[in-house]
N, C-alpha and C positions, 0 to 999 in steps of 0.2 A: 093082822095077827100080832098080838104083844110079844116081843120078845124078855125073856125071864131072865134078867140079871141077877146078879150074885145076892140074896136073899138077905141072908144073916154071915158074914164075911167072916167073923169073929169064931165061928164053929166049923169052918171049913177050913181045909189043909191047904195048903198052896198047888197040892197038884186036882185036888180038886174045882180049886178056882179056876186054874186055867182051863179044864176042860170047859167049864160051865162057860168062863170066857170064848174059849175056840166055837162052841156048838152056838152061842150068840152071835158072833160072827158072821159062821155060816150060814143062819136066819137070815140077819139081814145083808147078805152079799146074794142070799135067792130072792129074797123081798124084792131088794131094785133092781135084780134081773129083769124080775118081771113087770116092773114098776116101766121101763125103759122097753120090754117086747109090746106091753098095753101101750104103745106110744110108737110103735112101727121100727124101735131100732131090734136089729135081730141079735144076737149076744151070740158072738159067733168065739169066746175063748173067755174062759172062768181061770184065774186065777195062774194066767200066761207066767211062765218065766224064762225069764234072758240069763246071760251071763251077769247082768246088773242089779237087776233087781225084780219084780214081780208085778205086775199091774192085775189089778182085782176083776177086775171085765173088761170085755172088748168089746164093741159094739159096730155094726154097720146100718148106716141108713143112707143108701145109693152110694155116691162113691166115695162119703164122708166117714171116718174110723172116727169112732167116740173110745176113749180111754177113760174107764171110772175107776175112780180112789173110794174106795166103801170105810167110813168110820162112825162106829157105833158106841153107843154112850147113853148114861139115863138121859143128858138133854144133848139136844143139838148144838149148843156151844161146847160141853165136854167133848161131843166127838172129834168139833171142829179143833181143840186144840190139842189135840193127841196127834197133829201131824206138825211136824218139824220140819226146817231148812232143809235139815239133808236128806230126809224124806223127799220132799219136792223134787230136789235134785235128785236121786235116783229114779225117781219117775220120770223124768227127761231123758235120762240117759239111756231109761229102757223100753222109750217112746221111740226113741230114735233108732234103737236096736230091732223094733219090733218094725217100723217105717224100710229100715235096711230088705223087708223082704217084699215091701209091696212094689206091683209094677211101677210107679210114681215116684218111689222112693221118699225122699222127704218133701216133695212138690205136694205127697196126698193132702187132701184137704181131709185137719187136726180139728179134734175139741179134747179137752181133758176135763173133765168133769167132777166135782169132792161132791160125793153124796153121803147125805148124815140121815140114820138112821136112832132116832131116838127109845128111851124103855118102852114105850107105846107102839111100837110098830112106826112112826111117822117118819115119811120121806121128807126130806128137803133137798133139793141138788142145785149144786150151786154149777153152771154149767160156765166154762172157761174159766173155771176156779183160780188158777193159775197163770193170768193172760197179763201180760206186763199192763 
């Protein structure tokens, strides 16, 4: 399903851009919901928040927690660069927040995931996005 970015940006307001932005968002943060349940992980928390910061899914697949970053963009490079350092970094810090309640603790077995969803509808995920 194509998601419908901002058209003609030039005749829109700025608070209707952002809706159009928000409602594109939450397309494609349902898109690779289901992009990742068609793939046996079960999305067991949308749009979790910590005291740190917010991770966009959660995922389980046996006793592995998948953490996705959903960014959306006409292409897949625009969305990949709409995430910043300190980006990164609060998603560590609210991985480990979120780790703080599993029985394992931080021992659980991680992936952290950047999934780019393009003006097309197209998944691309990049999985251990983030792995030194």
């Amino acid at each position: 399903m194509p998601i419908n970015l901002v058209s003609d940006p030039v005749t829109q307001n700025r608070a209707d851009r952002g809706k159009v932005n928000y409602h594109a968002g939450m397309a494609a943060e349902d898109a690779v919901a289901r992009h990742y349940e068609n793939r046996g992980v079960v999305i067991c928390a949308r749009r979790w928040r910590g005291i740190t910061g917010e991770i966009d899914l959660i995922g389980r697949r046996g006793d592995e927690v998948i953490f996705i970053e959903v960014k959306q963009s006409r292409t897949h490079d625009l969305a990949a660069s709409h995430i910043s350092p300190a980006q990164i970094a609060r998603i560590f810090t609210t991985v480990d927040e979120f780790l703080a309640g599993e029985p394992k603790g931080l021992l659980t077995d991680v992936r952290i995931d950047l999934a780019l969803v393009d003006g097309q509808g197209r998944i691309d995920v990049l999985e251990n996005a983030f792995a030194g």
